[in-house]
C-alpha positions in Angstrom: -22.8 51.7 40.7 -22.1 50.3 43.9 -18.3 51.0 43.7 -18.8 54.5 43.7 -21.5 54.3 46.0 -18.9 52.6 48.2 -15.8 55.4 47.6 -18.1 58.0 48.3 -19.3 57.3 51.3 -16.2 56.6 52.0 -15.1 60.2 51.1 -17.8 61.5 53.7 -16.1 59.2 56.3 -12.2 60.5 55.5 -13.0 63.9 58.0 -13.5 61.8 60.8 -10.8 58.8 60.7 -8.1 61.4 60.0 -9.7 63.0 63.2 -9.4 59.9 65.1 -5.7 59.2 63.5 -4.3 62.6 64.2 -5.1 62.2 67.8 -8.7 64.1 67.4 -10.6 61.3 69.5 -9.6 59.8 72.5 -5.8 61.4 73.3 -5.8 61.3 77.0 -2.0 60.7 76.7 1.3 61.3 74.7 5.4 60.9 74.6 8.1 62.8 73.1 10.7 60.7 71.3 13.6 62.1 69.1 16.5 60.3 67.3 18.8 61.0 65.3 21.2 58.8 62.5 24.0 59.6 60.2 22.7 59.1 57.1 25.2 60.8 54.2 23.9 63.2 51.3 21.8 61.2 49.4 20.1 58.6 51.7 17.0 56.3 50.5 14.6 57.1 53.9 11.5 55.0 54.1 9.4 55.3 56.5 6.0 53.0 57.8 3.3 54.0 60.0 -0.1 53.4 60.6 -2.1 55.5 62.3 -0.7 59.2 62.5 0.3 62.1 60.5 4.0 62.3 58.5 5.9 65.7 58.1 9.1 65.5 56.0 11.2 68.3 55.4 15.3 68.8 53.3 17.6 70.1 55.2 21.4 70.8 54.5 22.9 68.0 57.2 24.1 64.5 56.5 21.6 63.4 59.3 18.1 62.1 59.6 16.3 63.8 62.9 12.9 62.3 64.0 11.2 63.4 65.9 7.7 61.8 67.0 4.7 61.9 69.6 3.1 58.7 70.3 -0.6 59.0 71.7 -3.0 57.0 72.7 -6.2 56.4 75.3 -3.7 55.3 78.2 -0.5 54.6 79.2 -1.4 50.8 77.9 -1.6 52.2 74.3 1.8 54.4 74.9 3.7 51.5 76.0 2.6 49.3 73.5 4.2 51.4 70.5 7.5 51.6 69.8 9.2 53.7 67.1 12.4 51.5 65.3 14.9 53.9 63.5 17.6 52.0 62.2 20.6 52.1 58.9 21.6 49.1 56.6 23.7 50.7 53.8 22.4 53.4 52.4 18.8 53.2 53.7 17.3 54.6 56.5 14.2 53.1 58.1 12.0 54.5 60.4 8.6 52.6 61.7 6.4 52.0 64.1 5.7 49.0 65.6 2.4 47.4 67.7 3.4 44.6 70.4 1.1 43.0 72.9 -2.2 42.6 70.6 -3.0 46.3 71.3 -3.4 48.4 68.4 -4.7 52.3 69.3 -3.3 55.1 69.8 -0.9 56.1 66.7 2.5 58.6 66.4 3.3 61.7 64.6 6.5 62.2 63.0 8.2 65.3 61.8 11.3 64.0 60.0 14.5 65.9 58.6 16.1 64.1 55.7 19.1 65.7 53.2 17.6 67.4 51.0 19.2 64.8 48.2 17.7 62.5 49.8 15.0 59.8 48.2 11.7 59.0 50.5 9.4 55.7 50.6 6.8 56.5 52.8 3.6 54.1 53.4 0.5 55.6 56.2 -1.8 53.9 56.9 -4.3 56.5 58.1 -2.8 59.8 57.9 -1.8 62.7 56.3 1.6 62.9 54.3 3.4 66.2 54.0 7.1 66.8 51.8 9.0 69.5 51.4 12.2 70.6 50.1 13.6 67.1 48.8 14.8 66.9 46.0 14.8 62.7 45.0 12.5 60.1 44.2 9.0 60.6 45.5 7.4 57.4 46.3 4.3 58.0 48.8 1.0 55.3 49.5 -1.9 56.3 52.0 -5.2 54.0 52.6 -6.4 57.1 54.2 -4.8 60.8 54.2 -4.0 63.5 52.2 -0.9 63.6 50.4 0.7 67.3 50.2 4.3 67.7 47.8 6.2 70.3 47.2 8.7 68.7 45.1 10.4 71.9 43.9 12.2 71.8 40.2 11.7 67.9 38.6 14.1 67.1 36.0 17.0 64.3 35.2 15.3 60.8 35.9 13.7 61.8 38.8 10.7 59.1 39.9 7.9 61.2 41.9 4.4 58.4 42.6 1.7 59.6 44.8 -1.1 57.1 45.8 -4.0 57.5 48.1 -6.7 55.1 48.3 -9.0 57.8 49.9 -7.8 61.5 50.3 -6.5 64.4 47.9 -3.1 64.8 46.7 -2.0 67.9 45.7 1.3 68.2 44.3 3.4 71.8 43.5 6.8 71.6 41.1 8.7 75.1 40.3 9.0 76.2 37.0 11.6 75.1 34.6 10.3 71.0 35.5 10.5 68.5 32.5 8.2 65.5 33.2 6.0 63.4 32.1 2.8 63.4 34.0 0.5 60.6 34.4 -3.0 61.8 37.0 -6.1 59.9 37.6 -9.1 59.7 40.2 -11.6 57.1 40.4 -13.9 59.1 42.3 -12.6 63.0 42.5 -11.3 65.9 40.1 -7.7 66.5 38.6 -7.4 70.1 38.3 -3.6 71.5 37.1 -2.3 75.0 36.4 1.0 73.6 34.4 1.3 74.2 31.2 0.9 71.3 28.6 -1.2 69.2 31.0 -4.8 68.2 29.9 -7.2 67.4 31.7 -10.8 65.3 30.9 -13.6 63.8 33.0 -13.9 59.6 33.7 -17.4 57.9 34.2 -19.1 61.2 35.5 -17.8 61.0 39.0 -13.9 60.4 37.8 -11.5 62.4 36.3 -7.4 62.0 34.8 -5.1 63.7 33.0 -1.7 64.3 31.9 1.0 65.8 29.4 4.6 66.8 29.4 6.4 69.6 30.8 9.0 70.6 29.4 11.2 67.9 27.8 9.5 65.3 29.5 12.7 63.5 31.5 11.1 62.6 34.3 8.3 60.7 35.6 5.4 61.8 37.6 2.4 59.4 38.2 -0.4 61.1 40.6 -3.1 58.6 41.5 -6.3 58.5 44.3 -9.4 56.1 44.7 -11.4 58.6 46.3 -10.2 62.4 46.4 -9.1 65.2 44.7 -6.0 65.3 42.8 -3.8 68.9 41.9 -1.0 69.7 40.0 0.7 73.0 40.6 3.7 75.2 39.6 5.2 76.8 42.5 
């Protein structure tokens, strides 16, 4: 009983640290940074922040454009952040780094990827929003929303969403074939595609799952505390 005591109230707290991480509370200042890297047609991009929302979107060019706005209480906080975007191989990193023991103020990234291309994105405290890529999915929040629009999922196509505590809400186009794998500790699963099911977990938790289609890929949906929904798009 005291778990889910714990993950709700920690649900009741979400409005305000995503405040406070989107630059709600406290942004006296701000910088503009954008870079940009070759990156091919099918890249693996991860990308690492902490305290800040995430935008990805496809695009048809063989480059990865970020561009970011650090913020923070004062110019102390700006200059402690730095945002490292760098290639080895076929992978493109992209995070932001603390130096000098200070650790406010966070960054927000809007990032164009290939649309081939394959995302690894860890946030901290933020939300996470894809679009239009059509690779692997793999997404992890400790607090933030996670929002996918993953278009048609097929072939062996990997798409896993975690959030620790916000919703994730996920939309696929018709003519997907997946197998689907949901469950919330401490929220609903709610899905409009056909062949999923969906039952209720120790009163205040709920999963759910099926296949769509033939079932080649894989789709595993999981939160802590939040909402999760499946939808065809």
């Amino acid at each position: 009983m005291a778990s889910r005591v714990s993950a709700f109230c920690a649900a009741l707290m979400l409005p305000c640290l995503l405040q406070a991480c989107n630059g709600g509370f406290g942004e006296r200042v701000r910088e503009n940074v954008h870079q940009s890297i070759a990156a091919g047609s099918a890249p693996t991009v991860r990308v690492d922040n902490i305290a800040g929302s995430v935008r990805i979107d496809g695009w048809s060019k063989p480059f990865v454009d970020v561009q970011a706005t650090k913020y923070g209480y004062d110019d102390r906080e700006l200059r402690s952040i730095a945002i490292d975007v760098g290639r080895q191989g076929d992978e493109v990193a992209i995070a932001t780094r603390y130096s000098g023991g200070v650790h406010g103020g966070g960054v927000r990234y809007r990032i164009s990827v290939p649309s081939d291309a394959s995302l690894r994105v860890s946030n901290v405290a933020g939300a996470v929003d894809l679009a239009g890529v059509r690779g692997d999915l793999d997404v992890d929040t400790q607090a933030g929303e996670i929002t996918a629009d993953a278009g048609i999922v097929g072939g062996n196509r990997s798409i896993d969403l975690r959030a620790t505590t916000g919703a994730i809400t996920l939309s696929i186009a018709p003519g997907s074939n997946a197998r689907v794998v949901a469950e919330s500790t401490v929220g609903d699963f709610s899905s409009d595609v056909a062949g999923i099911s969906q039952e209720r977990r120790n009163i205040v938790g709920s999963r759910g799952g099926g296949t769509v289609g033939s079932g080649s890929a894989r789709i595993s949906l999981a939160t802590t505390t939040g909402a999760i929904a499946l939808r065809e798009k």
